[in-house]
N, C-alpha and C positions, 0 to 999 in steps of 0.2 A: 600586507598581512604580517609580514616579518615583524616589522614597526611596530605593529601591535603588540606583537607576544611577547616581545622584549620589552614595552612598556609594562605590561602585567606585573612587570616584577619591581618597575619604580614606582607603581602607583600614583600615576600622573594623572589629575583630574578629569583629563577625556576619557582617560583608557579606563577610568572606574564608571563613567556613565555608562561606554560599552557596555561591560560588565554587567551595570545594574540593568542593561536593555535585553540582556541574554537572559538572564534570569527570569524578570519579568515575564520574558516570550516564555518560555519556558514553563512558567506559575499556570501560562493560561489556559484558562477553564471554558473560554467560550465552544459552544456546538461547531463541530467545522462545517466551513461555508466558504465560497467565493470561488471564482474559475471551473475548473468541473471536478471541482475534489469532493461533489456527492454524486456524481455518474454509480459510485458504488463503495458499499461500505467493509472496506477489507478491514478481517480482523485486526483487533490492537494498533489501530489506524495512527499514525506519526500527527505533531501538533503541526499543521503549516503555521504558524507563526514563530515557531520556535525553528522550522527550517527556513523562514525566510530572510528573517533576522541571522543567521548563521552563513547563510548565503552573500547578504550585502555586507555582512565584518569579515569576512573571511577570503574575498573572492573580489575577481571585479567583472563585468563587460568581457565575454567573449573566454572566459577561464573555462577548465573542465569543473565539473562537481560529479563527483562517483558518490551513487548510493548501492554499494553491495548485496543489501537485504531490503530487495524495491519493495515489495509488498505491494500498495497498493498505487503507487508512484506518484504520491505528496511530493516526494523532495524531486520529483522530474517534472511534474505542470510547475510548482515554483522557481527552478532552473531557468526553462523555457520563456516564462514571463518576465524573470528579470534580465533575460537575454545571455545566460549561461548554455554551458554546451553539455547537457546530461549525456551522464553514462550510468545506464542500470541497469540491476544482472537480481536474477531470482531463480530459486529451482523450480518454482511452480509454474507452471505455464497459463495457470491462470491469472495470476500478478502480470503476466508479460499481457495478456489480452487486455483486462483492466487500464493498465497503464498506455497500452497504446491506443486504443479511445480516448483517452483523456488528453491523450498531447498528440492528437492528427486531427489538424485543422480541417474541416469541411467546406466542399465547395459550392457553392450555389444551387446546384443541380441536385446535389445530395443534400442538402438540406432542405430543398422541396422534395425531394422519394422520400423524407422520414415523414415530411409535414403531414404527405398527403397519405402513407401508409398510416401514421396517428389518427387524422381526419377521417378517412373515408374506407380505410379496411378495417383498423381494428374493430369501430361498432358492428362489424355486418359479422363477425366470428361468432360462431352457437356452439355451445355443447353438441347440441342437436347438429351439428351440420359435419356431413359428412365430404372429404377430401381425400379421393386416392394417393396426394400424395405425404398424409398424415404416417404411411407405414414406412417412407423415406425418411422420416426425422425422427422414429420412437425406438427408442433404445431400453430394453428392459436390464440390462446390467448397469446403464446409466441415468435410471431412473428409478433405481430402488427405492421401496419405502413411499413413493411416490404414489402407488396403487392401492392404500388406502381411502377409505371412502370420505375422510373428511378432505383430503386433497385431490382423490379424481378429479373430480371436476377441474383443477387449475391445471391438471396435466396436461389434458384433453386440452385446453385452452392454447397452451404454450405449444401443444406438438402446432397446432392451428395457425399458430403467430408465426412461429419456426417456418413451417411450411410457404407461408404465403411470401417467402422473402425472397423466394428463388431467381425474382427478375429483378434486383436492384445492386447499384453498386456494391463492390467490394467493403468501400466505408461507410456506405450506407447501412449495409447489411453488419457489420459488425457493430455498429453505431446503438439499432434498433435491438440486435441481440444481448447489451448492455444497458438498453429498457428493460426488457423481458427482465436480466438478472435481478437489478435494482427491484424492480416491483414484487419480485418473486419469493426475492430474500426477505424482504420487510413482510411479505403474507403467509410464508413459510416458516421461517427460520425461528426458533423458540417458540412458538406461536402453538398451543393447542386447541384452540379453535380456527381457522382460517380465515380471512373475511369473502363473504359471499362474492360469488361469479360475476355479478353484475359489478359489483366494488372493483373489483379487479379487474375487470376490463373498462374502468371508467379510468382505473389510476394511471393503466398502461397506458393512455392518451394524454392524460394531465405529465405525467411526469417525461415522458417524451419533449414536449412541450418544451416545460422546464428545462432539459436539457439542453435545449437547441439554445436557449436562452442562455445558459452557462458558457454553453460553446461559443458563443459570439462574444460572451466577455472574455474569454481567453482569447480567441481572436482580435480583440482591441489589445488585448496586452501584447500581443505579439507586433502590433503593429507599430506600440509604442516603441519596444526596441528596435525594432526595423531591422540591418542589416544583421544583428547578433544573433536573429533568429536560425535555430537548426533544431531539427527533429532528434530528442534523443535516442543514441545507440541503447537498444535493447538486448540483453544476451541473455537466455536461458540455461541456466548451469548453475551449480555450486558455486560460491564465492572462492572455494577453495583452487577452480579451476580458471577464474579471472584474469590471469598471465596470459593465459591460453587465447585469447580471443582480440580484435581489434576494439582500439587499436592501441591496446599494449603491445601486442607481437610489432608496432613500428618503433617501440620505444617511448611510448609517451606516458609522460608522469603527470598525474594529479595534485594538485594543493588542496583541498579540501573533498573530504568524502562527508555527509552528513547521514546517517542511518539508524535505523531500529533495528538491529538484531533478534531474533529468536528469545524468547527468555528464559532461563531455567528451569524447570518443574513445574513451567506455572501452564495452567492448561489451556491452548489456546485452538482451535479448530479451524486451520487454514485450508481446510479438503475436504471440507463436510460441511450440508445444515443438518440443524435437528429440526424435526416436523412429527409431527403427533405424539406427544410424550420422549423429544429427544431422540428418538431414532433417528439413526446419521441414514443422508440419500447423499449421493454424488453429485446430484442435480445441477449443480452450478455449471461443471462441466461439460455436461450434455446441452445446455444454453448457451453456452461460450463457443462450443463446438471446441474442445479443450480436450488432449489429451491426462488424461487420470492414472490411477493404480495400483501409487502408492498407498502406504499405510501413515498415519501420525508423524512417527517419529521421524519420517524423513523429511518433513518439512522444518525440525522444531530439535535438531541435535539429538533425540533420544526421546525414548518416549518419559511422558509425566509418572508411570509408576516406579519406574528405576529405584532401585533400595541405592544407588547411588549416583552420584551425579556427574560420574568420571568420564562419563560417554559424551556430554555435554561440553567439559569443558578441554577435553582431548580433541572434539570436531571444530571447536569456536576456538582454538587456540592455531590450528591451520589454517581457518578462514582468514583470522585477523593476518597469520605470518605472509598469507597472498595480499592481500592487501596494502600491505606497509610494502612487499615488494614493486607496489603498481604508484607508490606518493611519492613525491619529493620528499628531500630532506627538510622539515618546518612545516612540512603541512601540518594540516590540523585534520583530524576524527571528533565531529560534534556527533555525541551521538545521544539515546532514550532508550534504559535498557530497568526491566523491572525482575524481581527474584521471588522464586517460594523461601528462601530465608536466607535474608541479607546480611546476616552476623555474619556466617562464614561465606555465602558464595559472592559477595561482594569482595572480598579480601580476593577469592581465589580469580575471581575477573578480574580485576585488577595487577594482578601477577601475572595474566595471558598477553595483557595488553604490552606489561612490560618486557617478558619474552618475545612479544612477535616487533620488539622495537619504537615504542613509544613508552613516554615522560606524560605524566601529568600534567597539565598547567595550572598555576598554583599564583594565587596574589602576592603581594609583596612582603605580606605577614606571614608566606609560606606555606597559607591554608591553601587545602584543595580547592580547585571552583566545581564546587558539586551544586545541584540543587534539584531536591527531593520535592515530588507533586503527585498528589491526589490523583489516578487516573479517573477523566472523565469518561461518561456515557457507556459504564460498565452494563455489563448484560442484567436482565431482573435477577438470574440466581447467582451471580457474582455479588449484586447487593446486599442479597439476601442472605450474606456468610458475614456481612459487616465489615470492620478493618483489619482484613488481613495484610499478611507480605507483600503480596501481590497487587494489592488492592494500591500500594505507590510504586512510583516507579523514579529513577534517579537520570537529569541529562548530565554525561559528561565531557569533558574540552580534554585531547589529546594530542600530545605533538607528535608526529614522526620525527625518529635520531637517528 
């Protein structure tokens, strides 16, 4: 890795393929797909290609990779498959559920309790069908908004699903309750018509399915690495508190973190759907079996009305200073960070970054290696405002000094 960065600056013909290979990753636009990076669709979702490609130049066989701001934990299933050792930390507790379905291998046994709960319970669930222990899984403070009559119905369904899982593995049962989400989110979330009960209980089986299929490709990828294979550490906390936990508290430094942070202004809804004209429900939580509570801003540095922006880059300015205290000296911060207006708060990112102790990495003509891309698969009323600020977003290469 070293090797590399100091090539960056003589501009040696390998070191500019790199380059042109980071960027590329980085341009791309394809729909994300492969291993179980569609288990669930966490907002403003990271490019795995642009982490994986980041991962194999920067890192090798058996390195750490810290993703500070996991989300939905892209940069820990590619970690894991290329045989790295993630470490990932999120405030959300639902980022941490997310991510650990996606990178806990399944074993035999649980992978026939999903088959045959797919198979042979989910058809038999009714609206109509009544379950004493449907009062054990219904939460009316975590299913707000939910009690609408265009979405009853999938309530009622989901309390029914919830319910019937009370005799299967531990990963089994997190496994199926990251069905529920996935199907739920796509029937809920923006969505002001719903799709019909019967649609929905047919998806919940196909997409299960599907999983199980995903999960066995990440299981082949684990198996390519073989011995490099380890479950990554998961912390729930502030990035700001990442000293605090192992295993930094043993002294261990990082060479590479790759991350999506938070973005400035720009509005993102990490703790809510909207369901029937946008009205936020918690719901996701309640499915996850997740604790909730917060408000916006504390997932996202501040909230998006702010007349100013000083909240935001006062709290990203401490994350980053924990972070540089957890890397080596040379590592590198690949990171994908987009702005509500990049004239100025791109300048002022850029001055946190070099307070909290990192250099830019810069070609040999001195330019930054920046490269600005289109976000894909923006939401329909994010389209629907055209090319805004927000509407790109910028990866950048950082060194720790």
């Amino acid at each position: 890795m070293e090797r590399f960065l100091d090539a960056m600056f003589t501009g040696s013909n390998e070191d500019r393929g790199v380059l042109a290979a980071i960027r590329q990753a980085a341009l791309d636009s394809e729909p994300v797909s492969g291993l179980t990076h569609r288990h669930y669709k966490y907002p403003a979702r990271f490019s795995p290609k642009f982490v994986r490609v980041a991962i194999e130049v920067f890192s090798k066989p058996g390195d750490f990779v810290l993703d500070p701001y996991m989300g939905g934990g892209t940069a820990m299933v590619e970690a894991m498959a290329l045989g790295r050792r993630g470490i990932g930390c999120d405030i959300n507790s639902l980022a941490l559920f997310v991510t650990r379905v996606k990178t806990t291998p399944l074993t035999q046994l649980e992978k026939h309790e999903i088959s045959i709960w797919a198979n042979d319970v989910v058809p038999t669930l009714s609206y109509r069908h009544s379950d004493p222990r449907i009062e054990e899984v219904l939460c009316e403070k975590r299913t707000y908004n939910l009690h609408l009559p265009n979405v009853r119905p999938i309530k009622k369904f989901v309390a029914l699903a919830l319910a019937s899982l009370d005799t299967m593995s531990t990963n089994a049962q997190e496994f199926t309750r990251c069905v529920l989400l996935n199907v739920a989110q796509r029937a809920l979330n923006g969505n002001k018509e719903p799709i019909a009960l019967e649609q929905f209980r047919a998806r919940v089986t196909n997409v299960a399915l599907k999983m199980l299929i995903s999960s066995a490709e990440m299981t082949d990828s684990l198996q390519e690495v073989g011995h490099h294979t380890v479950l990554p550490v998961l912390i729930h906390d502030s990035a700001e508190n990442i000293a605090k936990h192992e295993p930094f508290k043993q002294g261990k430094r990082v060479g590479l973190v790759v991350t999506s942070p938070p973005y400035p202004g720009v509005h993102v809804l990490y703790h809510r759907w909207q369901v029937d004209g946008r009205r936020e429900t918690p719901a996701p939580y309640w499915i996850a079996n997740c604790l909730d509570g917060q408000g916006e801003s504390y997932y996202t540095f501040g909230h998006r009305n702010s007349k100013r922006a000083d909240v935001y880059f006062e709290q990203s300015l401490k994350t980053l200073q924990a972070i540089r205290s957890v890397m080596k000296e040379g590592g590198v911060i690949a990171q994908m960070v987009a702005f509500s207006n990049p004239r100025t708060q791109l300048k002022r990112y850029l001055d946190n970054m070099v307070k909290a102790g990192f250099r830019e990495a810069r070609t040999s003509s001195d330019r930054p290696i920046r490269t600005w891309r289109i976000v894909p698969g923006r939401s329909w009323h994010a389209n629907y405002k055209g090319e805004t600020h927000s509407a790109r977003e910028v990866a950048l290469l950082h060194i720790a000094v």
